[in-house]
ZADO-1210 file (C-alpha; in nm, 4 decimals, padded with zeros to 6 digits):
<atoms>
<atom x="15.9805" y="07.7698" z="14.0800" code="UNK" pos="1"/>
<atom x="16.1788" y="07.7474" z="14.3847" code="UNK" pos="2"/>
<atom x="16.5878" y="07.6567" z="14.3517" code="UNK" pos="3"/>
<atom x="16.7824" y="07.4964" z="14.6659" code="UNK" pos="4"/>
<atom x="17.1169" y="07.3363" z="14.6987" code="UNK" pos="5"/>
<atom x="17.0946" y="06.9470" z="14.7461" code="UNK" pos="6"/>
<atom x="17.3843" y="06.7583" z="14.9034" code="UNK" pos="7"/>
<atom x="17.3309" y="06.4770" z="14.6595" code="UNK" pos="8"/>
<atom x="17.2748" y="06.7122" z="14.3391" code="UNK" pos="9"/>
<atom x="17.6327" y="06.7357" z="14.2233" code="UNK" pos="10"/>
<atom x="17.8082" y="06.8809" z="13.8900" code="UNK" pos="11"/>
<atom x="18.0532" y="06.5808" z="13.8628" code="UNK" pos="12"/>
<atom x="18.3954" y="06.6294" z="13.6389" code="UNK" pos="13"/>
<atom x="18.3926" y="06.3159" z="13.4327" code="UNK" pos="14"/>
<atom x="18.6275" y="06.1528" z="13.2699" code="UNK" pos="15"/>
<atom x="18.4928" y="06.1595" z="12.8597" code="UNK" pos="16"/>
<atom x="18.4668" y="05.8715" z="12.6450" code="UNK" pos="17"/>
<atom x="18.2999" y="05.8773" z="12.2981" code="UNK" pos="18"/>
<atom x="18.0694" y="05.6044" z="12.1252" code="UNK" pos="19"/>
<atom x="17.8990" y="05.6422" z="11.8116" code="UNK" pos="20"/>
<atom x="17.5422" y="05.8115" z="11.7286" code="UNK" pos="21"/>
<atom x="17.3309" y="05.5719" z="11.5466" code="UNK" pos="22"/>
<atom x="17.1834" y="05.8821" z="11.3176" code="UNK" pos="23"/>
<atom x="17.4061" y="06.1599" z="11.3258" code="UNK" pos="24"/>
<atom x="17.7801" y="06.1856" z="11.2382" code="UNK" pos="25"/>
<atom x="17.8038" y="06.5377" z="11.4069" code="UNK" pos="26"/>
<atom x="17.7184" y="06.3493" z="11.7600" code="UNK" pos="27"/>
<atom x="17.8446" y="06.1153" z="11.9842" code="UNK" pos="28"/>
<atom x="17.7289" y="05.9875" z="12.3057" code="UNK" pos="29"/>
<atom x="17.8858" y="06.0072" z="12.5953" code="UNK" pos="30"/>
<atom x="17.7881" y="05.7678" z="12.8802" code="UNK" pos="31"/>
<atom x="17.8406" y="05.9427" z="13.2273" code="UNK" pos="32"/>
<atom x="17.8837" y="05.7276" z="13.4996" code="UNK" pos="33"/>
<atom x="17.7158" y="05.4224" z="13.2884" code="UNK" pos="34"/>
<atom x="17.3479" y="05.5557" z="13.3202" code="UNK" pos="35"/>
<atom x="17.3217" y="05.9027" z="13.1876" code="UNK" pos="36"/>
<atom x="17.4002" y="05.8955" z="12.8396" code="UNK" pos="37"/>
<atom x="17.4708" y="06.2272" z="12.7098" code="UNK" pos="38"/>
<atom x="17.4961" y="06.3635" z="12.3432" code="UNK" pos="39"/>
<atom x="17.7649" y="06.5835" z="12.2590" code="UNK" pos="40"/>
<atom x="17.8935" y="06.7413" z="11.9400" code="UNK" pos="41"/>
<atom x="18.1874" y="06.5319" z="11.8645" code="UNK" pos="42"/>
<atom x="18.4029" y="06.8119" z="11.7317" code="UNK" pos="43"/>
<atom x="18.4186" y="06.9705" z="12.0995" code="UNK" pos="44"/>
<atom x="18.5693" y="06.6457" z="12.2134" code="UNK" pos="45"/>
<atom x="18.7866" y="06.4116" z="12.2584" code="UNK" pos="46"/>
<atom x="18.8663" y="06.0732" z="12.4507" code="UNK" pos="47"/>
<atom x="19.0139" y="06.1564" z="12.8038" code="UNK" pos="48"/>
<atom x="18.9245" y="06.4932" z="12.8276" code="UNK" pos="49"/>
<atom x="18.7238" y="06.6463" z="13.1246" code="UNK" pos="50"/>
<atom x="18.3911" y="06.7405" z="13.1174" code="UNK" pos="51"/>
<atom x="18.1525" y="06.8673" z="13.3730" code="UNK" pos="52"/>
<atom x="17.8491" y="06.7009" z="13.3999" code="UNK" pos="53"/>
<atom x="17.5404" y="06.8531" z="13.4722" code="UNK" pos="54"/>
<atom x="17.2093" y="06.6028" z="13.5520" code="UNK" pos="55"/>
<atom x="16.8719" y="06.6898" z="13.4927" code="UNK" pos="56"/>
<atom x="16.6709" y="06.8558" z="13.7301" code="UNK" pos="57"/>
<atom x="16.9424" y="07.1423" z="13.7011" code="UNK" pos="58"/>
<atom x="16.8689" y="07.4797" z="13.7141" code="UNK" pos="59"/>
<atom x="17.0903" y="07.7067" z="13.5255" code="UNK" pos="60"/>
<atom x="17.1363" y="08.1139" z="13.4936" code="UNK" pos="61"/>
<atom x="17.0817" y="08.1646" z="13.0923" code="UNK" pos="62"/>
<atom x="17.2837" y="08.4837" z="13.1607" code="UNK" pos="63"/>
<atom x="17.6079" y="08.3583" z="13.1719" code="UNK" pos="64"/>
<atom x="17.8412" y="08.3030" z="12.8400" code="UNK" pos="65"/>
<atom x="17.8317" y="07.8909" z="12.8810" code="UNK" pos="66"/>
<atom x="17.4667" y="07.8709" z="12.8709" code="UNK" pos="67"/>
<atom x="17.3416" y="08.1228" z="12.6307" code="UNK" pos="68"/>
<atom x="17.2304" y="07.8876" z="12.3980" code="UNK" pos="69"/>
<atom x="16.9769" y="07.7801" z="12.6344" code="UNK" pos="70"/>
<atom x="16.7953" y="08.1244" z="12.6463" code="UNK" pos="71"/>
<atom x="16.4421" y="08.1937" z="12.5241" code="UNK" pos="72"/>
<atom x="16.2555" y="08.4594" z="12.5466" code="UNK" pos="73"/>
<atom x="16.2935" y="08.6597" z="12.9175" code="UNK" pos="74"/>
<atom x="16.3556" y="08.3788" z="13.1352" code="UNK" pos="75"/>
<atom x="16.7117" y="08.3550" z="13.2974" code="UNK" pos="76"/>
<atom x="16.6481" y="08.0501" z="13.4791" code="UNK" pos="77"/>
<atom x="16.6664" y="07.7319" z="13.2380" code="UNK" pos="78"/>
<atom x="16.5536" y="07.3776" z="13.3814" code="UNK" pos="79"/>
<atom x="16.8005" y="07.0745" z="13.2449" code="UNK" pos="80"/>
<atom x="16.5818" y="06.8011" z="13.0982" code="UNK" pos="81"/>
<atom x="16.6050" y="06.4929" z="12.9159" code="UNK" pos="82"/>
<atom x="16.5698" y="06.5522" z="12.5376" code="UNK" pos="83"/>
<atom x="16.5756" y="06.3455" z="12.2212" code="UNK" pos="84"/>
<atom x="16.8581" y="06.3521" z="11.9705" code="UNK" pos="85"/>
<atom x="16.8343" y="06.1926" z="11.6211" code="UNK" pos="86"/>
<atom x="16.5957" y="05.9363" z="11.8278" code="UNK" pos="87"/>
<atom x="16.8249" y="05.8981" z="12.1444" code="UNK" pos="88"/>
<atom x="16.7422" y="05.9772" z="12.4688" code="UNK" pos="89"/>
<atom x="17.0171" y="06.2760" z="12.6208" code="UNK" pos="90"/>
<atom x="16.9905" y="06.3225" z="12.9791" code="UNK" pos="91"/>
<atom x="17.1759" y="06.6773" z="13.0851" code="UNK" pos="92"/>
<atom x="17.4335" y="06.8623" z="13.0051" code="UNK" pos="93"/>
<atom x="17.8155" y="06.8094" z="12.9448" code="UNK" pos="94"/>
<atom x="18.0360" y="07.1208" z="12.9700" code="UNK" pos="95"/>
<atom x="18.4661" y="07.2016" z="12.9699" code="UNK" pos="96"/>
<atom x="18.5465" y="07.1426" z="13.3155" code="UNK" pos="97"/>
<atom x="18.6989" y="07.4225" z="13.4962" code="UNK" pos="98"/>
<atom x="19.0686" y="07.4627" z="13.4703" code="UNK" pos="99"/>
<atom x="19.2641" y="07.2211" z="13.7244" code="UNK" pos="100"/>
<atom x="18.9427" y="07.0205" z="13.8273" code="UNK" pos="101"/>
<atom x="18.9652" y="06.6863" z="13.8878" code="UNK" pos="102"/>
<atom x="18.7826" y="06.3704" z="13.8259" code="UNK" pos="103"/>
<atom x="18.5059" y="06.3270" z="14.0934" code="UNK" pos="104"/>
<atom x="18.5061" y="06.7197" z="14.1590" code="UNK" pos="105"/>
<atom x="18.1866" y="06.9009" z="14.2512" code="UNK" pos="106"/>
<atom x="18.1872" y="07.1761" z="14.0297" code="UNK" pos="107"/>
<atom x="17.8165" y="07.2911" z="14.1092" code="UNK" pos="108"/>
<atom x="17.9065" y="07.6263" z="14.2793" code="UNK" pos="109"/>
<atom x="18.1617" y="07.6954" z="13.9824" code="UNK" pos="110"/>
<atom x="17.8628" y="07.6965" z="13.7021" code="UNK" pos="111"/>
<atom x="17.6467" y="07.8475" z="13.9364" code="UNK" pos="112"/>
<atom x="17.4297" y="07.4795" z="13.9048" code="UNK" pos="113"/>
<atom x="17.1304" y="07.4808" z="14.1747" code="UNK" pos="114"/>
<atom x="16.8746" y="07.1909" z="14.2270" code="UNK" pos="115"/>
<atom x="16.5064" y="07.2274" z="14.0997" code="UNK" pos="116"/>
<atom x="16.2404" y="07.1746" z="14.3599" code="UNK" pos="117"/>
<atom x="15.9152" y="07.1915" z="14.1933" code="UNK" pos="118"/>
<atom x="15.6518" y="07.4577" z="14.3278" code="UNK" pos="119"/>
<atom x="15.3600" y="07.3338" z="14.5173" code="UNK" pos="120"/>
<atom x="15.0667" y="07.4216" z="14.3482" code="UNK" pos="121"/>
<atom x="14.6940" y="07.4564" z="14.4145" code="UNK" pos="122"/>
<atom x="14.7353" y="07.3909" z="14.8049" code="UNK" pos="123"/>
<atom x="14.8875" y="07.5685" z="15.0861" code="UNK" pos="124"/>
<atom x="15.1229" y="07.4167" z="15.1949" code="UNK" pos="125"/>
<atom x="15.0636" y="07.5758" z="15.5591" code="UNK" pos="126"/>
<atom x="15.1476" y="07.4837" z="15.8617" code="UNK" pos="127"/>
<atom x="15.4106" y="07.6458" z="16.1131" code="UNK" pos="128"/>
<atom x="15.7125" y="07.4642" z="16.1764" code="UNK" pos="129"/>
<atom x="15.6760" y="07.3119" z="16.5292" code="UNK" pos="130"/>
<atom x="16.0054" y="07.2186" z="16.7735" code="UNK" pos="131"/>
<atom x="16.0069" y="06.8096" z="16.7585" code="UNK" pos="132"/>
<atom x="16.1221" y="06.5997" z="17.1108" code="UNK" pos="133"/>
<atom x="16.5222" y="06.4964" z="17.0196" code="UNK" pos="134"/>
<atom x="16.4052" y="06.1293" z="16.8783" code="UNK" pos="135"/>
<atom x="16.2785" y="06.2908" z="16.6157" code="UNK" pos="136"/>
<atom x="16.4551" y="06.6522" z="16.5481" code="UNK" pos="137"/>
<atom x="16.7917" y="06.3980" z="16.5079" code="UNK" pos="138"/>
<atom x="16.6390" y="06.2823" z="16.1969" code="UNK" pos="139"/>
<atom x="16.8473" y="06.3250" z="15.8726" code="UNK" pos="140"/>
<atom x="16.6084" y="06.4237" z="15.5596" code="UNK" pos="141"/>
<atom x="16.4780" y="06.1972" z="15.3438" code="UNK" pos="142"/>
<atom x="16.6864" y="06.1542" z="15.0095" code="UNK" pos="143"/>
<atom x="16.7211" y="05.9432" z="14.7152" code="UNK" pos="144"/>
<atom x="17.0083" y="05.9134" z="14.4868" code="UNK" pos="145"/>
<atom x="16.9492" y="05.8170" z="14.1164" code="UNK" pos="146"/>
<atom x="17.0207" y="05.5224" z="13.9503" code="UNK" pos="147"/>
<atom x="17.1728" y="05.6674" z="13.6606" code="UNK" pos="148"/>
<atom x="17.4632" y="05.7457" z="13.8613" code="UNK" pos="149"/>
<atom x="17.4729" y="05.4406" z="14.0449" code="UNK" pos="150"/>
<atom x="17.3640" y="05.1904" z="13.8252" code="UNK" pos="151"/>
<atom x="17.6157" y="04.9103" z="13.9904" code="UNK" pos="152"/>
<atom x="17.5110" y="04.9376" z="14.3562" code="UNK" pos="153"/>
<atom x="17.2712" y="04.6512" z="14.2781" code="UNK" pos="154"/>
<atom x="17.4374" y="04.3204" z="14.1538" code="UNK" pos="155"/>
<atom x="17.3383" y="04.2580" z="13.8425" code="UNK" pos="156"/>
<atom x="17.0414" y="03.9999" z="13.8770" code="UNK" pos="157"/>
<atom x="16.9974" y="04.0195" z="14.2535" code="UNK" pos="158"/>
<atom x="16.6202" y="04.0175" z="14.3432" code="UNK" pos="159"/>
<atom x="16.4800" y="04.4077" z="14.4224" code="UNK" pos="160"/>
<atom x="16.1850" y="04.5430" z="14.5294" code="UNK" pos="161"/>
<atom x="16.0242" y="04.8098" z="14.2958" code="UNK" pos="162"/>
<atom x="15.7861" y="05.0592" z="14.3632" code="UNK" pos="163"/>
<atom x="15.6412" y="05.3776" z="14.1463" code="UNK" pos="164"/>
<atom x="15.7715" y="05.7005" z="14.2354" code="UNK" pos="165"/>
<atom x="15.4853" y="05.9234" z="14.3075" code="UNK" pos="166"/>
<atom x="15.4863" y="06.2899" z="14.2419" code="UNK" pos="167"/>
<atom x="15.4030" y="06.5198" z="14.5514" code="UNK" pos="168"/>
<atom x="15.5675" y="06.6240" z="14.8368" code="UNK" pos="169"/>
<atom x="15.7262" y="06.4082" z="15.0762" code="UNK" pos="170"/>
<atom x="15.5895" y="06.3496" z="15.4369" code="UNK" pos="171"/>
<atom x="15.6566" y="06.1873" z="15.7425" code="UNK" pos="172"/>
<atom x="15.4211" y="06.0649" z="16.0633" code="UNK" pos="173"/>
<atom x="15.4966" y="05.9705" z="16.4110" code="UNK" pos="174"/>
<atom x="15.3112" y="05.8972" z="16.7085" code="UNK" pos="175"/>
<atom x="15.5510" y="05.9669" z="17.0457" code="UNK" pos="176"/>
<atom x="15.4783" y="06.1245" z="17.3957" code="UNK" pos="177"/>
<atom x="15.0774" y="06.0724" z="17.3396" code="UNK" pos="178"/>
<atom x="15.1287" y="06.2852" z="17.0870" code="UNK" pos="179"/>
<atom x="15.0616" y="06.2813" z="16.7172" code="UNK" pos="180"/>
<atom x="15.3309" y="06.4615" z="16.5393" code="UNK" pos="181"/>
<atom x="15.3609" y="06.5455" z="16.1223" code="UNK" pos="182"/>
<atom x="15.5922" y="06.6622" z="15.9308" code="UNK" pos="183"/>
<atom x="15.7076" y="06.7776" z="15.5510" code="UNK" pos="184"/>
<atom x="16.0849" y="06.6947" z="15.4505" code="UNK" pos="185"/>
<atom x="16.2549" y="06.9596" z="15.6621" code="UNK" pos="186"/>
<atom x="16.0093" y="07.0235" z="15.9421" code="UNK" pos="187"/>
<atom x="15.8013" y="06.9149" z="16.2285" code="UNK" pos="188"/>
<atom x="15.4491" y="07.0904" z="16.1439" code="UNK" pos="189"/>
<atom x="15.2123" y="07.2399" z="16.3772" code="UNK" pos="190"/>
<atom x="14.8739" y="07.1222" z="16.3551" code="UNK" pos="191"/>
<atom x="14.6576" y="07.3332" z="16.0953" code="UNK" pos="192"/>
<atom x="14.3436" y="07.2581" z="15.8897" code="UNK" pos="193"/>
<atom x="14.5612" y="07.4342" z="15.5837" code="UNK" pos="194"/>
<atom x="14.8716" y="07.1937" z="15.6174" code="UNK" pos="195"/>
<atom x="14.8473" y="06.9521" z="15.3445" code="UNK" pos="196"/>
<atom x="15.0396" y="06.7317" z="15.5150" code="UNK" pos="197"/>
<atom x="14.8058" y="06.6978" z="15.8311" code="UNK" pos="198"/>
<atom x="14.5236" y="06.7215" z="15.5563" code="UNK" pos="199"/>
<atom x="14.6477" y="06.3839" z="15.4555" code="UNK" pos="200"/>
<atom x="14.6603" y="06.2439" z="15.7634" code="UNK" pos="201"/>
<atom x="14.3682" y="05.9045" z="15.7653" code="UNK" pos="202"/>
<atom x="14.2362" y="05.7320" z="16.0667" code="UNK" pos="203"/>
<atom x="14.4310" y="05.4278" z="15.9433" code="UNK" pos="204"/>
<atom x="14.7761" y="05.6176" z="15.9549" code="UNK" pos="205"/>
<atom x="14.7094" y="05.6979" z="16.3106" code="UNK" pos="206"/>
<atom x="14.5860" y="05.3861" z="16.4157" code="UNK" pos="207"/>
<atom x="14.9474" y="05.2374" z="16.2660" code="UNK" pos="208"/>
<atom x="15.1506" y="05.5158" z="16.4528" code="UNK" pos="209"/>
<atom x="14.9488" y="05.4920" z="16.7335" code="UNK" pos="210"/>
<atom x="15.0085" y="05.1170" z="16.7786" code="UNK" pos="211"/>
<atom x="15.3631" y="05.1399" z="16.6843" code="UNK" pos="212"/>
<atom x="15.5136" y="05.4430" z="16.8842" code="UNK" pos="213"/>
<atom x="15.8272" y="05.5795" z="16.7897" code="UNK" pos="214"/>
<atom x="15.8081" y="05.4361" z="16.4825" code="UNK" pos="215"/>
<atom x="15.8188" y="05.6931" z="16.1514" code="UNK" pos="216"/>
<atom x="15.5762" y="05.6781" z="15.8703" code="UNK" pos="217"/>
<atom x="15.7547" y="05.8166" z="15.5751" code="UNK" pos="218"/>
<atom x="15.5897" y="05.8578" z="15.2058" code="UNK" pos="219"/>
<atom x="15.3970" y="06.1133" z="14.9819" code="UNK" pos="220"/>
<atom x="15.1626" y="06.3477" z="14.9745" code="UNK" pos="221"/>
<atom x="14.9980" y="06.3742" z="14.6039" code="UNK" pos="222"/>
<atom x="14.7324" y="06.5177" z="14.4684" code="UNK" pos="223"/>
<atom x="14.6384" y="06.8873" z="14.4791" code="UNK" pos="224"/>
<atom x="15.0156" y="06.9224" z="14.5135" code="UNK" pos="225"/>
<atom x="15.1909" y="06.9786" z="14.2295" code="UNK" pos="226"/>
<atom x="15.1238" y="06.8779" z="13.8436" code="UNK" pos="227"/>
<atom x="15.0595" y="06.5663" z="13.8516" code="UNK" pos="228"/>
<atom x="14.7250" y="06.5294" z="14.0064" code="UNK" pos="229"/>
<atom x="14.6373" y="06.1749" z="14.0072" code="UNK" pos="230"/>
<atom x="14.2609" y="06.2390" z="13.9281" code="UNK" pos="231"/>
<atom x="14.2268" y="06.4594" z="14.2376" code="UNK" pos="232"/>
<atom x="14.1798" y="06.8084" z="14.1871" code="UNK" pos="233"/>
<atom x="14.1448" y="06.9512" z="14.5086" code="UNK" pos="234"/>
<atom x="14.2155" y="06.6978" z="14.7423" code="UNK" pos="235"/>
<atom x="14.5357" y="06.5657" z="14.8871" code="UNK" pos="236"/>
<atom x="14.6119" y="06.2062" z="14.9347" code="UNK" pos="237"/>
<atom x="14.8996" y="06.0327" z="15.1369" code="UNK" pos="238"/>
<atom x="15.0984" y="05.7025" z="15.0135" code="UNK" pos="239"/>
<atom x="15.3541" y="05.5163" z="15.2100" code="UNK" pos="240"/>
<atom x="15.6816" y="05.4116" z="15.1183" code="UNK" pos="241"/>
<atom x="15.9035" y="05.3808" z="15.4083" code="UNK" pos="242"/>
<atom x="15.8642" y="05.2712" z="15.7790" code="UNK" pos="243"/>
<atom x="16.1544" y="05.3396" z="16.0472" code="UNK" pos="244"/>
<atom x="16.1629" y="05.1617" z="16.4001" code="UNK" pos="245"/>
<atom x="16.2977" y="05.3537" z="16.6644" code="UNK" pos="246"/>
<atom x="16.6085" y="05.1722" z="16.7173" code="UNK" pos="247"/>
<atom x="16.6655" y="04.9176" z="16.4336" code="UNK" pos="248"/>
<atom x="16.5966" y="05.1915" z="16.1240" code="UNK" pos="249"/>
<atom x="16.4236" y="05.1442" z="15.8187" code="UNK" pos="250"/>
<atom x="16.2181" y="04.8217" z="15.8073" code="UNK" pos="251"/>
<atom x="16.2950" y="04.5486" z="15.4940" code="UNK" pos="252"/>
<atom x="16.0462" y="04.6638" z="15.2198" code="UNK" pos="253"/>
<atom x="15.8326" y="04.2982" z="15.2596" code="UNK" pos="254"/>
<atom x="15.8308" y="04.3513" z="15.6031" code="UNK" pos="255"/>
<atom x="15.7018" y="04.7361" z="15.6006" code="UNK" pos="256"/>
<atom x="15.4331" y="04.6702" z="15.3450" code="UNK" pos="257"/>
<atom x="15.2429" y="04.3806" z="15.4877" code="UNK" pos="258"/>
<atom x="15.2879" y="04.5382" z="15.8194" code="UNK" pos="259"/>
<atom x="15.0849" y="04.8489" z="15.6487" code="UNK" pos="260"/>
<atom x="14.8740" y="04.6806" z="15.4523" code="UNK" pos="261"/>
<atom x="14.7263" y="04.5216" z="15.7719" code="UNK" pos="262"/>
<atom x="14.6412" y="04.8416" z="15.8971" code="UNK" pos="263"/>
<atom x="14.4570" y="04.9476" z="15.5745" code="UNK" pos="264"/>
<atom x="14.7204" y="05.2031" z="15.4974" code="UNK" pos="265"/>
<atom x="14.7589" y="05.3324" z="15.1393" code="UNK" pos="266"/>
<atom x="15.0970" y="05.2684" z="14.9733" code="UNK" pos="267"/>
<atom x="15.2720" y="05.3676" z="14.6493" code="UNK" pos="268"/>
<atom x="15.2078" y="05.1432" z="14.4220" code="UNK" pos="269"/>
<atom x="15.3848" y="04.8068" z="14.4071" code="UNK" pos="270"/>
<atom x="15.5517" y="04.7170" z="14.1028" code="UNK" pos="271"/>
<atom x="15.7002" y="04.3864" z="14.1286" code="UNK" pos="272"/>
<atom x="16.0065" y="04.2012" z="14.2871" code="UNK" pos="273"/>
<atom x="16.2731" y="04.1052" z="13.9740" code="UNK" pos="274"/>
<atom x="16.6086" y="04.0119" z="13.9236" code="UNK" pos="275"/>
<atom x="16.7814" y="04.3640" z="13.8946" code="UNK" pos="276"/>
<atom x="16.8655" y="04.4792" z="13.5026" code="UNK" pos="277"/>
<atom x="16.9307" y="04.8377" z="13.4722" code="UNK" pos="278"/>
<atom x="16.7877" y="04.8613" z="13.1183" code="UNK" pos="279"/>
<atom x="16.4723" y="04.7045" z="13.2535" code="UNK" pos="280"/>
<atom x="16.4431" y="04.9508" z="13.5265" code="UNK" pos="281"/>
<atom x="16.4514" y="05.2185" z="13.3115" code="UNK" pos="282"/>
<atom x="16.1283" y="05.1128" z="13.0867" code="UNK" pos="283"/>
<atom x="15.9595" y="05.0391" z="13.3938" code="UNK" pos="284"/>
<atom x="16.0059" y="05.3867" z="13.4759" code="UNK" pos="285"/>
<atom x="15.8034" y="05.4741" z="13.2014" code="UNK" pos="286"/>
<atom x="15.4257" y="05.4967" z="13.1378" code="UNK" pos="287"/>
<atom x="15.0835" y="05.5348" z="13.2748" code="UNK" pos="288"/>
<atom x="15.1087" y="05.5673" z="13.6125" code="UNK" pos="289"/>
<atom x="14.9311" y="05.2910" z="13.8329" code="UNK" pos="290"/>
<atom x="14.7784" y="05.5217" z="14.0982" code="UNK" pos="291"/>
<atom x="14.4028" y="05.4460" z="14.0734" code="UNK" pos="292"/>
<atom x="14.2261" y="05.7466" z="13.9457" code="UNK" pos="293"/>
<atom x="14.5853" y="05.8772" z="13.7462" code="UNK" pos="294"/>
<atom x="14.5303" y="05.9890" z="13.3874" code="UNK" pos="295"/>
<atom x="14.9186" y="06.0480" z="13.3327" code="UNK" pos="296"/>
<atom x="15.1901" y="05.9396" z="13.2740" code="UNK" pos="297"/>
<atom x="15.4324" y="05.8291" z="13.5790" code="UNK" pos="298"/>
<atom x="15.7306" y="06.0169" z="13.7169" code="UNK" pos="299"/>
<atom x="15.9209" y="05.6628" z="13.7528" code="UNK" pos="300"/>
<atom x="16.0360" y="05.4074" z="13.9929" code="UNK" pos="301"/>
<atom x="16.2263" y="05.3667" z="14.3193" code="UNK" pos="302"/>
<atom x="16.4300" y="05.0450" z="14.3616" code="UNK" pos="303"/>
<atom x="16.4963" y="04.9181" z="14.6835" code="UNK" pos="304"/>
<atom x="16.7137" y="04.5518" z="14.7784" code="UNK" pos="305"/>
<atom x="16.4691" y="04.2631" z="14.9395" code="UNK" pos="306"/>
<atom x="16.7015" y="04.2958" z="15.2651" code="UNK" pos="307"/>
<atom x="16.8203" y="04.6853" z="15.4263" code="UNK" pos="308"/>
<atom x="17.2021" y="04.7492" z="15.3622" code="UNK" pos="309"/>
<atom x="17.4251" y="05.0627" z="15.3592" code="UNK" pos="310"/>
<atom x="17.7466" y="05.1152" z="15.0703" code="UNK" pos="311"/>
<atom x="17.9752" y="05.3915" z="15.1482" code="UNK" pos="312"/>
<atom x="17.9011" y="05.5941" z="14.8376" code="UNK" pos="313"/>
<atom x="17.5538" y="05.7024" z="14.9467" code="UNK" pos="314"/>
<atom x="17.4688" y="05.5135" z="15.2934" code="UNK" pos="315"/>
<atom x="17.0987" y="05.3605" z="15.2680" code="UNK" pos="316"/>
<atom x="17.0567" y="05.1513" z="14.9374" code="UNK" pos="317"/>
<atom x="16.7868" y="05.2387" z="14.7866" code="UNK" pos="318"/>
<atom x="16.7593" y="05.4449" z="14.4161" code="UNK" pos="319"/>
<atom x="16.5025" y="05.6238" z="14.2176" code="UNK" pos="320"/>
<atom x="16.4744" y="05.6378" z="13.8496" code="UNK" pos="321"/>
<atom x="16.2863" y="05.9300" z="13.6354" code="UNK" pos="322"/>
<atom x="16.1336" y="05.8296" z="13.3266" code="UNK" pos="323"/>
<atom x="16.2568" y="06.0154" z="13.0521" code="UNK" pos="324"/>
<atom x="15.9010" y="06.0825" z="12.9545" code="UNK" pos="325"/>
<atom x="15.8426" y="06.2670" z="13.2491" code="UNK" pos="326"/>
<atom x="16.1880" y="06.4669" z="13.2315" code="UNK" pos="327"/>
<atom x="16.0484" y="06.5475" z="12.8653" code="UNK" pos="328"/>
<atom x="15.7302" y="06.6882" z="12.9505" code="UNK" pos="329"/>
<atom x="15.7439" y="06.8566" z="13.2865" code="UNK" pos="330"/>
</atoms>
């Protein structure tokens, strides 16, 4: 298990509000910023006070007073999931904010709150890092922001494009200076037989970044990756989600797959264009995925509008969702 900070993992001071459990009198559920709901027990709150929110995908140190209860066994690292309480879903955890914090506050470094980045498993991931020509080193990472804690950037039912959110680790492909270049999230990789990332590398991708130079390839490598396998145990596999142009940025999401698909390249998998409903979303983020070859369930779905636009909370529009089902059982 490896932990890193992540500028868009935050421990947010909310502000609390209690609603009713269906089942259970000692609960109530709190609904953090519309899309998380959280269960609580309600004698430890009350309306307007602050709480600290932390989201799933948390790692916390078991060591400390606040999250004792978590402990088991020898472990002092405890991953935040989403569980079921009294037959609702709870998505992290919601502690007394610090003394004098304020609503909006990032609070992470207080708790001692650090990101979870899954360990790669059954591959090397290999590969030097390599020193990439300034069109590309410029580059920002690749990063999306959930939709439980933006569940009004999309108008509520304005057409978006929806794709499933594959499971691996993310990858990027360029073709510039007669050169092919390849890269994980953070780095420009040197060629090498045991990168998984240049292991994933078709003829068809090249052909695409070859005709179209400058332009980045951006999606996931799966597989022999991490736990979800998608029916291939020792082989990697790449899937497209994103294309950039040199100059304009990310292409439309119409636009970018029937561009690839006329080059035979392999995409995630295409869910459907629907009027946006955040409670639809969410089921759609659960179930089998639709990988071919997949005998598992899916990690969930990224959401994307029909036409590229920025929004000054988070820049790029475009939001994942996890399935519960997969924050249950991985």
């Amino acid at each position: 298990m490896e932990f890193t900070v992540n500028s868009t993992h935050k421990v947010e001071v909310v502000e609390v509000k209690l609603r009713e459990h269906p089942n259970a009198d000692s609960l109530s559920i709190v609904d953090v910023h519309g899309g998380y709901p959280c269960c609580v027990r309600t004698e430890d709150w009350q309306d307007g006070d602050l709480g600290a929110f932390i989201p799933p995908d948390s790692v916390v140190d078991v060591s400390r007073p606040e999250f004792a209860f978590l402990a088991k066994g020898t472990k002092t690292r405890h991953r935040v999931k989403c569980v079921k309480l009294r037959g609702v879903q709870s998505f992290g955890l919601l502690m007394k904010a610090p003394d004098g914090a304020q609503v909006g506050d990032d609070v992470a470094e207080h708790f001692g709150v650090e990101h979870y980045e899954p360990e790669m498993r059954g591959a090397c991931t290999g590969g030097e890092a390599i020193e990439a020509p300034p069109a590309l080193a410029c580059m920002s990472r690749y990063d999306i922001d959930s939709m439980r804690r933006y569940p009004h950037l999309f108008a509520d039912r304005e057409m978006v494009f929806v794709t499933e959110k594959i499971h691996g680790a993310n990858a990027r492909y360029c073709w510039l200076d007669d050169k092919m270049w390849c890269g994980s999230r953070a780095e420009w990789k040197m060629p090498s037989t045991q990168s998984i990332w240049w292991r994933a590398l078709t003829d068809e991708m090249e052909a695409f970044c070859k005709c179209h130079p400058g332009y980045v390839l951006y999606g996931e490598v799966y597989g022999a990756v991490q736990e979800l396998r998608y029916g291939l145990r020792d082989k990697v596999r790449f899937a497209a989600f994103d294309v950039h142009h040199p100059t304009n940025g990310y292409l439309d999401a119409e636009e970018s797959k029937d561009l690839l698909r006329d080059y035979g390249v392999r995409r995630v998998p295409f869910i459907g264009i629907l009027p946006y409903d955040f409670d639809i979303i969410c089921d759609l983020a659960e179930g089998e995925s639709c990988v071919p070859g997949a005998d598992h369930i899916r990690e969930g779905v990224v959401v994307k509008p029909l036409k590229e636009r920025w929004h000054q909370s988070i820049g790029r529009v475009q939001l994942k969702v996890v399935g519960a089902g997969y924050l249950q059982k991985s």
